[in-house]
C-alpha positions in Angstrom: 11.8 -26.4 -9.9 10.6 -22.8 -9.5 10.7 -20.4 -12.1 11.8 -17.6 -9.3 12.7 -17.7 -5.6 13.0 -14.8 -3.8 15.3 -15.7 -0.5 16.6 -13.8 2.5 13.8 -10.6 2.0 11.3 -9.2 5.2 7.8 -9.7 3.7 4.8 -7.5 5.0 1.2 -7.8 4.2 -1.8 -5.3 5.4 -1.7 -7.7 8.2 2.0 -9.7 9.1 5.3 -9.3 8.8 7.8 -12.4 8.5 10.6 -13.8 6.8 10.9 -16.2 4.6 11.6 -17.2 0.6 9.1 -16.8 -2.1 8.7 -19.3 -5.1 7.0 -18.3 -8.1 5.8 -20.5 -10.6 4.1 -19.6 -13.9 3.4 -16.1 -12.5 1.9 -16.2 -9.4 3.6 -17.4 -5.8 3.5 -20.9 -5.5 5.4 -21.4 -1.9 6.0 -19.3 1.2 9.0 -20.9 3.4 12.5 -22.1 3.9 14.8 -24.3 1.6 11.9 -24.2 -1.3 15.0 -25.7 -3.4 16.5 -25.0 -6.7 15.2 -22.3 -9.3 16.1 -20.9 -12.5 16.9 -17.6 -11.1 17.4 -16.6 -7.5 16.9 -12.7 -6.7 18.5 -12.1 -3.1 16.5 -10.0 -0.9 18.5 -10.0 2.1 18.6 -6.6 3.9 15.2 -5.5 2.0 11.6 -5.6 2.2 9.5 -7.3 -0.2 6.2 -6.1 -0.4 3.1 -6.3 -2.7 3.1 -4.4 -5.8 1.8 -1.2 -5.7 -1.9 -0.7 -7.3 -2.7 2.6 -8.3 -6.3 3.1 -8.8 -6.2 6.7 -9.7 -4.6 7.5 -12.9 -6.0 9.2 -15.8 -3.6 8.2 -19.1 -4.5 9.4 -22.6 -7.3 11.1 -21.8 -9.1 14.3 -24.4 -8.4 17.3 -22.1 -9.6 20.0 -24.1 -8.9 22.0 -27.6 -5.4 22.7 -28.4 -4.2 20.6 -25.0 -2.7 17.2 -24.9 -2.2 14.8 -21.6 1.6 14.2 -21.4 1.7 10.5 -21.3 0.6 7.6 -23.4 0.1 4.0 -21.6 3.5 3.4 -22.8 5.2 6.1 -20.9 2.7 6.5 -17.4 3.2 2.3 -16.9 6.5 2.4 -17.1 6.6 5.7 -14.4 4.2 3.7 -12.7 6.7 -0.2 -12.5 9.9 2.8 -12.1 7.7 3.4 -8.6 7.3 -0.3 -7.2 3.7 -0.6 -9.2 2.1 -3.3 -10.7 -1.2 -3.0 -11.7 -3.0 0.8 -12.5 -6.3 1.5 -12.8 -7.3 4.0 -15.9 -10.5 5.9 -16.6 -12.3 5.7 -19.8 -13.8 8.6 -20.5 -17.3 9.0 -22.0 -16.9 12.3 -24.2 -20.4 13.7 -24.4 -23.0 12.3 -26.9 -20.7 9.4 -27.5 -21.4 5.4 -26.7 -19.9 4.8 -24.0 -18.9 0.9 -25.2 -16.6 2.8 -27.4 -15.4 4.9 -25.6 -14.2 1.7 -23.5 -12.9 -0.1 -27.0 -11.4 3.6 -27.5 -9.2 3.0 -24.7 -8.0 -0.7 -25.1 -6.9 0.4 -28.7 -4.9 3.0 -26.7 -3.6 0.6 -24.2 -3.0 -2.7 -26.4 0.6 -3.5 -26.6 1.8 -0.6 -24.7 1.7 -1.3 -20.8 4.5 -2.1 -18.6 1.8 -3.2 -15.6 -0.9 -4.6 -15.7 -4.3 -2.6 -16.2 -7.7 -2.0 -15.4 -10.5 0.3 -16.3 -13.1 1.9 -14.4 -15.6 4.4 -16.6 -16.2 8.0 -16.0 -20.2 8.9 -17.0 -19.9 12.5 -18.7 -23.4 11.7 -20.2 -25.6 9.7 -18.6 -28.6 9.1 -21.5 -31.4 6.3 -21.2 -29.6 4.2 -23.7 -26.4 4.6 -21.2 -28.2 3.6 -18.4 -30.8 1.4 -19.4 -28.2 -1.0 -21.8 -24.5 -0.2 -21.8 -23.3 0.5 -18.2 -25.6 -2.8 -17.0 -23.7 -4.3 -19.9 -20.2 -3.0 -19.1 -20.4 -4.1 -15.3 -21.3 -7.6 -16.3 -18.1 -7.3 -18.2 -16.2 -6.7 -15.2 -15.8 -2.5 -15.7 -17.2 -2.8 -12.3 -16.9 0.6 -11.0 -17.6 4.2 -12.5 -16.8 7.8 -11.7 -18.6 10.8 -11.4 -17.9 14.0 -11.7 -19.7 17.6 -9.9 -17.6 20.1 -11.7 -15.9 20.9 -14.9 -17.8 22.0 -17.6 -19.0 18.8 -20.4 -18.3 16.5 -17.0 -20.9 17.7 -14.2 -23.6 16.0 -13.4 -26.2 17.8 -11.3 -28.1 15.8 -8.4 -30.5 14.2 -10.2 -28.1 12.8 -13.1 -26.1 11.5 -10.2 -29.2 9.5 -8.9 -29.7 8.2 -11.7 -26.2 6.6 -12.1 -26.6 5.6 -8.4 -29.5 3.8 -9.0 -27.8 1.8 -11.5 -25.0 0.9 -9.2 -27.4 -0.2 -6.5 -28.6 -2.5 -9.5 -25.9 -4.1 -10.3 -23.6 -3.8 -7.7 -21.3 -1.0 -9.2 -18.9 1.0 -6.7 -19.6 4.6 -7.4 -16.4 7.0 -7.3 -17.1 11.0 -7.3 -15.3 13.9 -7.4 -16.6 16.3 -5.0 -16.3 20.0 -5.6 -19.5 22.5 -5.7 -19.6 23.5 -9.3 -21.4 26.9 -8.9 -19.3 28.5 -6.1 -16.1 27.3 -8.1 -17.6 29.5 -11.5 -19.0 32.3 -9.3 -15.6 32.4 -7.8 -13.8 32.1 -10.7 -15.9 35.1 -12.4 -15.0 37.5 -9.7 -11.2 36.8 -9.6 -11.4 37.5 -13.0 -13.2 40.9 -12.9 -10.9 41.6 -10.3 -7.8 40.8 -13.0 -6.8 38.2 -10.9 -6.0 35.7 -13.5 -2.4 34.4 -12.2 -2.2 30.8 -11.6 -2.1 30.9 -7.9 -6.0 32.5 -7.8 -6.6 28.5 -8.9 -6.8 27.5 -5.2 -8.8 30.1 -3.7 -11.3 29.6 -6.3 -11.8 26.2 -5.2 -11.9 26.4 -1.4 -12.1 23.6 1.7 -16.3 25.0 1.7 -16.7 24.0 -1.8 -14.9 20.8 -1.5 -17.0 20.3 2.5 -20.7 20.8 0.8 -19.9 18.6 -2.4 -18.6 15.7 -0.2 -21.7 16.0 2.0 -24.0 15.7 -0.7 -22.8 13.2 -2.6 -23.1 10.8 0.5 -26.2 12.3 1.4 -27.3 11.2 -2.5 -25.6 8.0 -1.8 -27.4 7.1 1.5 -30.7 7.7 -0.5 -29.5 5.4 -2.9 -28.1 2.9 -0.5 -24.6 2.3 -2.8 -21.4 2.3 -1.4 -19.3 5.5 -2.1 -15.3 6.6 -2.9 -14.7 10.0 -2.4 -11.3 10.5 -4.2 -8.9 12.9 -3.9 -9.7 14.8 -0.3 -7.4 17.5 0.5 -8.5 18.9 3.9 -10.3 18.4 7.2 -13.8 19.4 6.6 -14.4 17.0 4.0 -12.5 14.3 6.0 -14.5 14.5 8.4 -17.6 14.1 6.5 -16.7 10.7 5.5 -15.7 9.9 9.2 -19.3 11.0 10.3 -20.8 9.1 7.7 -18.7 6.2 8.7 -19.5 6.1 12.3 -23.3 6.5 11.1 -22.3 2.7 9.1 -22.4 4.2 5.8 -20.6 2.4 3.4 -18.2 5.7 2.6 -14.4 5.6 1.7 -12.1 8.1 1.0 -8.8 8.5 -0.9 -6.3 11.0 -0.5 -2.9 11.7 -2.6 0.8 12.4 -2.0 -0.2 16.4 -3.1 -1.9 16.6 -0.4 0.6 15.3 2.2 3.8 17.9 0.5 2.4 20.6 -1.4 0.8 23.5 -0.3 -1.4 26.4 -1.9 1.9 28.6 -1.6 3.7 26.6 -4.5 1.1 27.5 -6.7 2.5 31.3 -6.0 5.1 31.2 -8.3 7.2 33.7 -10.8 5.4 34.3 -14.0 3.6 31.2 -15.0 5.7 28.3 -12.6 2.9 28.1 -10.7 0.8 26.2 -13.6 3.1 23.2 -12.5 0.9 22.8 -9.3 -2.7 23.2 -10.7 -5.0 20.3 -9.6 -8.2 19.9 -7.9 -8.7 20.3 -5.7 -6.0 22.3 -5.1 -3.2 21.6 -2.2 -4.0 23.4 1.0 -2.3 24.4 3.8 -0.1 22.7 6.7 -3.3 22.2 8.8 -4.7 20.4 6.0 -1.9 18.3 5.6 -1.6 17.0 9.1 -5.8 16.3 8.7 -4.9 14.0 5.8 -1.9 12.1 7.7 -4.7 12.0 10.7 -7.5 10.3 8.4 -4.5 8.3 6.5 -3.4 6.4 10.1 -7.7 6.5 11.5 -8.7 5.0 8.6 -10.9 7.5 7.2 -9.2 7.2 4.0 -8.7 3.5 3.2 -6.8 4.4 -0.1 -3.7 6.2 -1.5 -3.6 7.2 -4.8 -1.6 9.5 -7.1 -4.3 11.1 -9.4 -2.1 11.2 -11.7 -3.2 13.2 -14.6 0.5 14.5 -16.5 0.6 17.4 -18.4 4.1 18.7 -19.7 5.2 22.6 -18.3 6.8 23.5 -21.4 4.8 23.2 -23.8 1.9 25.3 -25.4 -0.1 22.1 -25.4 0.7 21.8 -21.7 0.6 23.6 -19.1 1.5 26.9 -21.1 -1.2 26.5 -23.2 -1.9 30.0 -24.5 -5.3 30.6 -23.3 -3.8 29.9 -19.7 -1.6 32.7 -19.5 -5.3 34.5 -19.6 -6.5 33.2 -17.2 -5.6 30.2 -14.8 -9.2 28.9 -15.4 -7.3 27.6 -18.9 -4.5 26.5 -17.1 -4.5 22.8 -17.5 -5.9 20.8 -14.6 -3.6 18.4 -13.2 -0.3 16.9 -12.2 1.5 13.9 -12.9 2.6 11.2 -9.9 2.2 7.9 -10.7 5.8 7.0 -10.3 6.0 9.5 -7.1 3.3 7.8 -4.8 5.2 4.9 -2.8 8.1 6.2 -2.5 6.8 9.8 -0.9 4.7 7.5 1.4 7.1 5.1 2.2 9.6 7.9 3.0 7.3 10.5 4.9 4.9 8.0 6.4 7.3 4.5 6.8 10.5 5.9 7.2 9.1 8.8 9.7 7.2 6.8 12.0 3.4 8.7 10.7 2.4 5.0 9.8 3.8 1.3 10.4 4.5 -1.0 7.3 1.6 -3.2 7.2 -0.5 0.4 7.0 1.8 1.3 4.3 0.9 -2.2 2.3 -2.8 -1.8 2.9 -3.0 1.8 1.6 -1.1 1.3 -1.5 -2.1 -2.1 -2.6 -4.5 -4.3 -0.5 -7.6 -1.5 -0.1 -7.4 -0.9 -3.8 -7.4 -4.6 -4.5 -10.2 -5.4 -1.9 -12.3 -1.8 -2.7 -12.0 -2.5 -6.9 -12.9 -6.3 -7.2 -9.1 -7.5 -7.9 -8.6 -9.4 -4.3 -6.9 -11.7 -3.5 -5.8 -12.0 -6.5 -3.7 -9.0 -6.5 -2.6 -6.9 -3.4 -0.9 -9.2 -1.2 1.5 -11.8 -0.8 0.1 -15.3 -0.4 0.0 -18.7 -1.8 -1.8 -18.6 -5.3 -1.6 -14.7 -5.4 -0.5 -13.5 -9.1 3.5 -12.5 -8.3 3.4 -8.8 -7.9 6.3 -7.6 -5.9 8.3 -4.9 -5.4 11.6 -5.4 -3.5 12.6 -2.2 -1.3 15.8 -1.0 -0.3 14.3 0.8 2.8 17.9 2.7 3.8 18.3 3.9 0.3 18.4 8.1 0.1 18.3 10.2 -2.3 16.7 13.2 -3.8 13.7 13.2 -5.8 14.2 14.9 -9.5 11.9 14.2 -12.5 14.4 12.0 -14.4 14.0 9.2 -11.7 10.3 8.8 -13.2 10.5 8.0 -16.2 7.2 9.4 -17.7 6.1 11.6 -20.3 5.8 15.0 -18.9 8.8 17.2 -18.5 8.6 18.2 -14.7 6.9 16.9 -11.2 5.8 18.6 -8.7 7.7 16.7 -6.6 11.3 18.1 -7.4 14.0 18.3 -4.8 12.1 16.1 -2.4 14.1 14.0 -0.1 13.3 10.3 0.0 14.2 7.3 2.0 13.7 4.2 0.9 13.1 3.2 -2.6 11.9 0.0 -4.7 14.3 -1.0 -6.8 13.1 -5.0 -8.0 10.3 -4.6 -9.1 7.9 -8.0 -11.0 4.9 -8.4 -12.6 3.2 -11.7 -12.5 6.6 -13.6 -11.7 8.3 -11.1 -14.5 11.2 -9.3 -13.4 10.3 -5.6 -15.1 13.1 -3.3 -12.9 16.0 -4.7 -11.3 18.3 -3.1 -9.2 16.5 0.5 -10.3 16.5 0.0 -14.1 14.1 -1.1 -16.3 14.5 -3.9 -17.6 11.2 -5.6 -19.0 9.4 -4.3 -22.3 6.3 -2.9 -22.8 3.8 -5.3 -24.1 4.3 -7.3 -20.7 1.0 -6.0 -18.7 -2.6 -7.5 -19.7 -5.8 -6.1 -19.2 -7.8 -7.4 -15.9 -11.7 -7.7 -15.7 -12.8 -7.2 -12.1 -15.2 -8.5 -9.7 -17.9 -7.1 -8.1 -16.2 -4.8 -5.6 -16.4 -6.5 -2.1 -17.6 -3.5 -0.3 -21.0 -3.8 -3.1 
């Protein structure tokens, strides 16, 4: 007897799409068919897709943000967001404050997570500080342990590393077989920017985009692969928000580079208009990069279907509005180079893509499966064991009613932050079964399982290493 069968549901993978019943047995799938026979609970599916849970491997969840500011959610509060979406596995970053160890930095953040996670986790590093005892003993360590990817950073002040600090972290992932993830934004024309606006007393939240524009964003994205071709390690540029920078990656791609990209549902919706808002409302849409313009967006639906980006990803990185720890911390109403730096999504991703890509014909379902599960699973060292549905696969499913509309409001999410960006957004098509290694967490659009539920994952080496 199964513990679970799923009957009468459409199933889609990055590559099919079939009917048939699901049986789960001690948390993974067990049997793909017809008449699989009695169970101890039967969820019907008919009328709905059931698709792979989503991964999100772009989150950033307890994290130090600077004096006097605090991220809005705990791993409590962003998992559950995140299994309220249709997710079921999210990838944090431990972040290695300067002069710190980074091994504990890494047992920092399991004492954060232990106990607390709706989904099931995984962490990759950021390198804030790469020393000789860094390189030489704990990242070499830490990948063996299955932290088997790390991010870099070229802007933000205490995070940049300049070129050469970035080849040396390079070099250690061409060692030991690390997938290298970068943020991409030219540091100097961002602060000479920023200085000028400033002279100029424009301080308002909306100078945040110009001060980070598509050139900065272009010439960072070029160099980093340029510093990865050198180094001959395989590259994720995260977060792109326009075409120039897309179409670095595609170059570098058609050259055989191994060079991915990610981009995010802000880039897809939002535009650098929303940041233009009364008094300070436009803090709610600070990120970086920053959204663009419609042109941009259609870029990113362009590299989205061509493959240029192979992953979707929220960046979600929460900070609450109202709050003088948030978004209105005090020193931002100074200046929007205070303001906060980020914007919470984890629970908004599939359903904006499902709706705007699915539901509008931009992309086809199996796409749609690939670029919110399967990529990340194959790209981060979790595959097959997570991303898809097939025999021996853990039992990560979300179950979508693909007819479902409504409107988007911040309630819906469930996290810890007190707005999104996303408000008023019409959406088709929702996921509203969602399990977790054969664990039913939200049924029929309510939670339902208990934090404590999601474990930790080591990873692989990633397959594109």
């Amino acid at each position: 007897m199964f513990d679970t069968v799923i009957r009468g549901g459409r199933i889609s993978t990055a590559a099919d799409t079939f009917s048939c019943d699901i049986g789960i047995s001690d948390g993974r799938i067990a049997a793909l068919g017809t008449d699989l026979g009695p169970a101890r609970e039967v969820i019907d599916a008919t009328g709905r897709w059931v698709l792979p849970g989503g991964i999100d491997s772009h989150v950033h969840i307890s994290q130090p943000s600077g004096e006097g500011i605090v991220m809005a959610d705990d791993f409590e509060s962003a998992t559950r967001s995140a299994v309220i979406g249709g997710n079921t596995t999210v990838l944090p970053f431990c972040l290695q404050e300067s002069g710190a160890s980074l091994r504990e930095s890494v047992q920092a953040y399991h004492a954060k997570a232990e106990g607390q996670c709706y989904t099931d986790i995984s962490f990759h590093l950021i390198i804030s500080d790469p020393t000789a005892q860094v390189l030489g003993q704990e990242l070499p360590a830490l990948v063996r342990d299955g932290y088997t990817s790390f991010k870099v950073f070229m802007t933000y002040e205490g995070l940049a590393l300049n070129d050469r600090q970035m080849l040396e972290v390079m070099a250690v992932a061409r060692e030991t077989r690390a997938l290298v993830m970068v943020h991409a934004e030219n540091y100097d024309i961002i602060r000479f920017l920023t200085d000028r606006f400033e002279a100029d007393g424009k301080t308002a939240p909306k100078f945040h985009a110009p001060s980070r524009p598509v050139i900065a964003e272009r010439e960072a994205t070029h160099r980093a692969i340029s510093l990865a071709e050198l180094s001959d390690v395989p590259l994720m540029v995260v977060h792109v928000s326009n075409r120039e920078a897309m179409e670095e990656i595609r170059r570098a791609r058609q050259r055989g580079l191994k060079i991915f990209g990610e981009t995010c549902p802000q880039y897809l919706v939002l535009t650098e208009g929303d940041l233009d808002g009364l008094d300070m409302e436009g803090a709610k849409y600070v990120c970086s990069p920053p959204p663009r313009d419609l042109a941009s967006q259609q870029a990113c639906w362009e590299g989205l279907q061509q493959g240029v980006f192979s992953v979707f990803s929220s960046d979600h990185c929460p900070f609450r509005y109202d709050d003088p720890q948030g978004k209105l911390v005090p020193k931002g109403r100074s200046s929007f180079r205070w303001v906060p730096n980020g914007i919470p999504g984890v629970g908004a991703r599939l359903p904006i893509l499902f709706s705007e890509g699915v539901m509008k014909g931009r992309i086809d379902i199996n796409r749609f499966v690939a670029l919110t599960a399967t990529n990340h699973a194959r790209t981060y060292g979790l595959y097959p064991r997570k991303g898809t549905v097939a025999v021996g696969a853990d039992a990560d499913l979300a179950i979508w009613d693909p007819e479902r509309r409504q409107t988007l409001t911040h309630d819906m999410l469930q996290d810890g932050s007190d707005y999104t960006p996303y408000e008023g957004l019409e959406i088709t098509g929702w996921p509203m079964t969602t399990l977790v290694r054969g664990r039913v967490m939200v049924r029929d659009g309510a939670l339902e399982g208990t934090k404590g539920s999601g474990i930790y994952l080591p990873r692989d080496i990633s397959a594109y290493a």
